[in-house]
C-alpha positions in Angstrom: 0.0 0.0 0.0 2.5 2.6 0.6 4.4 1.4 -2.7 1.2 2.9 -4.2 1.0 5.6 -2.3 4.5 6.3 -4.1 3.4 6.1 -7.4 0.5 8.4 -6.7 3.2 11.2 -5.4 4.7 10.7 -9.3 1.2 11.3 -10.7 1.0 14.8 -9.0 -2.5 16.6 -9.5 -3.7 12.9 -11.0 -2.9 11.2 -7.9 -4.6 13.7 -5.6 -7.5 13.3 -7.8 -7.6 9.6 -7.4 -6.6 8.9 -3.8 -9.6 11.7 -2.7 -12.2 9.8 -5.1 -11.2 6.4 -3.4 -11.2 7.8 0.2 -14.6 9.5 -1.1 -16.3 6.4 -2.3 -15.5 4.5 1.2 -12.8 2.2 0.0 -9.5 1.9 2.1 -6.8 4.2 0.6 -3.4 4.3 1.8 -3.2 7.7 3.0 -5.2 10.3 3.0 -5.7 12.9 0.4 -5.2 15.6 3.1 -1.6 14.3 3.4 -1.2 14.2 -1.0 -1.9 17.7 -1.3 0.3 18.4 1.3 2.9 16.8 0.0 2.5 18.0 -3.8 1.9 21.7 -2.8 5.1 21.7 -1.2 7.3 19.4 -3.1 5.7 21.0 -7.0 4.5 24.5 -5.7 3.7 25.5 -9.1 0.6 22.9 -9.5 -0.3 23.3 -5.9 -3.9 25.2 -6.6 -4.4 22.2 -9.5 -3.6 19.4 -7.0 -6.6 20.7 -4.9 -8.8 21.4 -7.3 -8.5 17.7 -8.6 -8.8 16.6 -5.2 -11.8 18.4 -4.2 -13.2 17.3 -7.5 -12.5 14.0 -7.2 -13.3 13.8 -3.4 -16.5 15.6 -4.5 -17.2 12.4 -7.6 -16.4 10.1 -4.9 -18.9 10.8 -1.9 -21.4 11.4 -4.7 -20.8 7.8 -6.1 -21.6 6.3 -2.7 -24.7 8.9 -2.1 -25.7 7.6 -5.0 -25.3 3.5 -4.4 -27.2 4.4 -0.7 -30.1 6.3 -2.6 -30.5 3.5 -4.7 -30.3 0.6 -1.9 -32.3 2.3 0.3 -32.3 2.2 4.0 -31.9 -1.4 3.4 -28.6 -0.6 2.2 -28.0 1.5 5.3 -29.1 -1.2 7.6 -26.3 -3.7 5.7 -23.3 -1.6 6.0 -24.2 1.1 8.9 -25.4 -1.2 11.5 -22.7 -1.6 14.0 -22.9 0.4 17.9 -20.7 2.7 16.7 -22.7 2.8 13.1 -25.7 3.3 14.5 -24.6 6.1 17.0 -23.6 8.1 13.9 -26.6 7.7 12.2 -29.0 8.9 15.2 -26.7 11.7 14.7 -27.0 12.1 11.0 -30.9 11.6 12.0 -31.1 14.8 14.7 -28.4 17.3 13.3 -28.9 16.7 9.2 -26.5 17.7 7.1 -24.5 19.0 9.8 -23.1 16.1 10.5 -22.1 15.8 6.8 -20.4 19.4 6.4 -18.4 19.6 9.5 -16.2 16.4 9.1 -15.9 17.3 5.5 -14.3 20.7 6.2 -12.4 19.9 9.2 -9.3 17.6 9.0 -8.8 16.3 12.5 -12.5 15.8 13.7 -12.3 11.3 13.7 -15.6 11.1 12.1 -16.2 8.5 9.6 -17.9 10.3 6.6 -19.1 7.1 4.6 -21.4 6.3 7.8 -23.2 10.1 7.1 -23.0 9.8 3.3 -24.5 6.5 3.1 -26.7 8.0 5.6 -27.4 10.9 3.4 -28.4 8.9 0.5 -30.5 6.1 2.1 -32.5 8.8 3.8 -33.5 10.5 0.6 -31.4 13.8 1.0 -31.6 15.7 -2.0 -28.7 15.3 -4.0 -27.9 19.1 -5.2 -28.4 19.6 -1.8 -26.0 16.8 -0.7 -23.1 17.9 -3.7 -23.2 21.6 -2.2 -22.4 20.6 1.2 -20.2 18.7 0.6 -18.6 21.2 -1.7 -18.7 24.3 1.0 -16.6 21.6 2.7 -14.3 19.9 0.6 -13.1 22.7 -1.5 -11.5 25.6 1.2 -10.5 22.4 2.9 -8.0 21.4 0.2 -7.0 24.9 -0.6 -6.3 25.6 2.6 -4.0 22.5 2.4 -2.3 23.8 -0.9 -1.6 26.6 0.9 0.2 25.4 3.5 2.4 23.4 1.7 3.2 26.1 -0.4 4.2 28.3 2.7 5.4 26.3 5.2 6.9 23.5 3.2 7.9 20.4 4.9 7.0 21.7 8.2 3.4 22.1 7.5 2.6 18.7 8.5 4.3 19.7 12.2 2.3 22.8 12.2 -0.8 21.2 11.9 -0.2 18.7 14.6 0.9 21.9 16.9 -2.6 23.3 16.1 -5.0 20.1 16.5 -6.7 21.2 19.2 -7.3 24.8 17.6 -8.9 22.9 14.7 -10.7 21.0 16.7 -12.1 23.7 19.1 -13.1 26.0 16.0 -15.4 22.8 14.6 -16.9 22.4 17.7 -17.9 26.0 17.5 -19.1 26.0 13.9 -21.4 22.8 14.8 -22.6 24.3 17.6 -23.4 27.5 15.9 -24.7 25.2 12.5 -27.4 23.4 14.6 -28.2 26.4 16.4 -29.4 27.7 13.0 -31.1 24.0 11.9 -32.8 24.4 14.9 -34.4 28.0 14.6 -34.8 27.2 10.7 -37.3 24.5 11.8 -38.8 26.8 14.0 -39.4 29.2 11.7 -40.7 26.3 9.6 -43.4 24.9 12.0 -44.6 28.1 13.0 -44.5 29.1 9.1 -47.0 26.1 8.6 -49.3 26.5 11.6 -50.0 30.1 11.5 -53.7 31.0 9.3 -53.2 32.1 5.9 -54.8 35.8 5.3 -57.7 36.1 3.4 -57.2 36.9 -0.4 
């Protein structure tokens, strides 16, 4: 596995593209695309911006080739491969906070969520899949930009750097889910009471 890892590093912006769509389908990869784009932005600055792009595209073709295999298994499907204690956990979660739970593991590097669980989730559930493609987008993209970046500027010490800030990272998610299902929440409000009040009189 890490052979191929290798040969992915020689593909530059090709291998990013590939190892993001195989960590987004759910199949084991041997490292993660976070880690590519790292390594490409620092080691071949000049393609840096290209080497995320193709991985957000491909993470993005990825995730939506699973979405699409839940969607079309059904919660039968989810019930098959999301039925563990851990699985099932997630997808209460996935159940209460929505897309939330979808868009903050996307955008955030060190949250230890597993995304297939609230893809599949996503899919089996009947989330709309514009809907699902955007999320995931407002996530994945600034995500590996951001990664480009700091290859770009800090070079091989990036990867140092962002263990130094883990808990920074992971404080700031906490914060932007707490604020995101703040706003679910009063969205629904607004929603039910939307629905219940008496419509005027034309």
């Amino acid at each position: 596995m890490s052979s191929f890892l290798e040969l992915l590093k020689t593909w530059g912006p090709l291998g990013a593209f590939l190892i993001a769509f195989v960590d987004g389908i759910g199949l084991p990869n041997p490292g993660g695309p976070d880690y590519l784009v790292l390594f490409l932005a620092w080691t071949h600055p000049q393609s840096a911006w290209l080497s995320a792009g193709l991985a957000a595209a491909g993470a993005l073709a990825g995730s939506l080739g699973l979405f699409w295999i839940a969607r079309k298994g059904g919660e039968k499907y989810l019930d098959k491969h999301a039925s563990g204690p851990r699985a099932m956990k997630f997808r209460g979660w996935f159940q209460r906070y929505g897309l939330v739970t979808v868009f903050i593991p996307a955008l955030v590097p060190v949250i230890p969520l597993p995304m297939k669980v609230f893809v599949i989730s996503a899919g089996a559930l009947g989330v709309q899949p514009l809907t699902f493609l955007a999320v995931m987008a407002a996530g994945k993209i600034p995500r590996f930009l951001f990664f480009a970046w700091l290859g770009k500027e800090l070079g091989e010490n990036s990867a140092q750097w962002l263990k130094d800030h883990r808990w920074h990272f992971l404080f700031g998610a906490l914060l932007l889910a707490a604020a995101l299902f703040l706003l679910v929440k009063l969205s629904d409000r607004r929603r039910r009471e939307g629905a219940e009040s008496p419509t005027s009189a034309c």
